[in-house]
N, C-alpha and C positions, 0 to 999 in steps of 0.2 A: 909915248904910249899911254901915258895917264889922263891925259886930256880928252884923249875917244870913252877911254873907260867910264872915265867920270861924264863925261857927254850923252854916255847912253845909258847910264846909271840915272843922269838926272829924265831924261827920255820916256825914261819904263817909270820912273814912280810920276811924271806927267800922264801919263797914258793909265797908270792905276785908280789917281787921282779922279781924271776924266769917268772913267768907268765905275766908280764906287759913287760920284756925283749923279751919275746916269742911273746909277740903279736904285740909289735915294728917289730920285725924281720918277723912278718905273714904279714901286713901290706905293709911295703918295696917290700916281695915280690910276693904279691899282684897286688904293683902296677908297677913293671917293669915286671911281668906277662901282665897285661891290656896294657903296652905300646907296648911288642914285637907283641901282638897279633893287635893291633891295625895299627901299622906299615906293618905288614904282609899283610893285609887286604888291605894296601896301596900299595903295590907292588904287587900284586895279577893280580887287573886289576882295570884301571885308566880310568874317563870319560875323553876324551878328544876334545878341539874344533876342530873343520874340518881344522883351519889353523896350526894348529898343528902337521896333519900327513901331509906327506911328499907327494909330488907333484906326483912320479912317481906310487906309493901307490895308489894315488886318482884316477890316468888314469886307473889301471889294475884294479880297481874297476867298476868303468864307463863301460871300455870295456867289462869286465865280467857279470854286472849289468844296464844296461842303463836305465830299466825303475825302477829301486828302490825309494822308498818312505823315509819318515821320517829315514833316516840314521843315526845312531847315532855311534860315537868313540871308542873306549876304547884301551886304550895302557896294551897288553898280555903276561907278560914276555917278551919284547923286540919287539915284535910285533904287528900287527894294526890289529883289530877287530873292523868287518861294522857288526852292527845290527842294521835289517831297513826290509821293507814289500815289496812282490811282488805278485801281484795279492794278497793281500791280506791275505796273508801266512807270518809268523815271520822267518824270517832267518836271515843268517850271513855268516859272511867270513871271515876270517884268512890270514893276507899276510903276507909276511918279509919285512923288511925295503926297502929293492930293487924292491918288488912290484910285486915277487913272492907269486901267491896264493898258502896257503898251505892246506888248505879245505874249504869247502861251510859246510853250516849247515839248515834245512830245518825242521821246526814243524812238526810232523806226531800226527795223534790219538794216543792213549796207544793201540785203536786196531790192529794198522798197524803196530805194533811190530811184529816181528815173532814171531811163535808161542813158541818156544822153550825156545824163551827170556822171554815171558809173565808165561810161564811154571817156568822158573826160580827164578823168584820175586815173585811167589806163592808158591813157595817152600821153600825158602829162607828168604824172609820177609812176612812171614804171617798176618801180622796185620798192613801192612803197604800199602799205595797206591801210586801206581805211578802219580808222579806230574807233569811231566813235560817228553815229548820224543823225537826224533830227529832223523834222516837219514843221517850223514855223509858221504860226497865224499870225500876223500883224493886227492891230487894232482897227486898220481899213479893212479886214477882210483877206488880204493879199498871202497870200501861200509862197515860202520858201523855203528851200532845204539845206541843208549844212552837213557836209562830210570833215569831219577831221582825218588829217594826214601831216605827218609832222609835225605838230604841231602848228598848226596852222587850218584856221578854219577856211573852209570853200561853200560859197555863199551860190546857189542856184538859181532861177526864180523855178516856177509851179511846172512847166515843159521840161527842167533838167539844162537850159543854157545858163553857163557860167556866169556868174555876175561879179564876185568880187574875192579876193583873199585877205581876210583880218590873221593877224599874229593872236597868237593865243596869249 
């Protein structure tokens, strides 16, 4: 009887063994999971101080914008995003380093979506509400609109047909 004993004695602290090795290894990568994603979040889009974006940046802001308010920073994939108030209104602005705008962005109601758009997030996300909306101008001129929902931006063109979904 002592040989099963010790058989499955030895068994269970194999099998502890195993599972303390597993949980080291869940652990580790655990935490270079929280780092990558952490860093991401860091290169995403960076607050930045106004001495910080570049001068020629700052003019084609101004000229574009001259009476904006509370202006705030952020470095965009390589690029400088103004989020700041006009008349009251939450907007923004996109340039390139050279101070190149490369779109405005302007709060709308979720009712000033078109309707096609609004048809489509009730289609689509039923149990979900739009949080947050937007009227994009493009630098060609091009008109689109943006519904958030889950996190997750819904990209329209100017008719309200769906065009794409970005992760926020």
């Amino acid at each position: 009887m002592e040989p099963d004993c010790h058989q499955n004695s030895k068994s269970l602290q194999n099998e502890v063994s195993a599972l303390l090795l597993n949980d080291k290894k869940m652990k580790k990568t655990s935490l270079l999971l929280m780092t990558a994603l952490s860093m991401a979040t860091l290169v995403g889009a960076q607050n930045l101080s106004e001495s910080k974006v570049p001068t020629n940046v700052k003019s084609a802001f101004h000229q574009h914008f001259p009476k904006a308010k509370g202006v705030k920073w952020e470095n965009e994939k390589g690029n400088y995003e103004a989020n700041f108030e006009l008349s009251t209104t939450k907007q923004s602005a996109l340039f390139k380093p050279s101070g190149e705008m490369l779109e405005s962005e302007i709060s709308i109601s979720k009712a000033a979506l078109p309707k096609p758009a609004l048809a489509f997030v009730s289609k689509n996300y039923p149990k979900q509400k739009i949080k947050e909306a937007a009227q994009i101008t493009h630098a060609t001129g091009e008109i689109t609109y943006e519904a958030e929902v889950n996190g997750k931006d819904l990209i329209f063109d100017a008719n309200g047909n769906f065009l794409k979904e970005v992760n926020d």
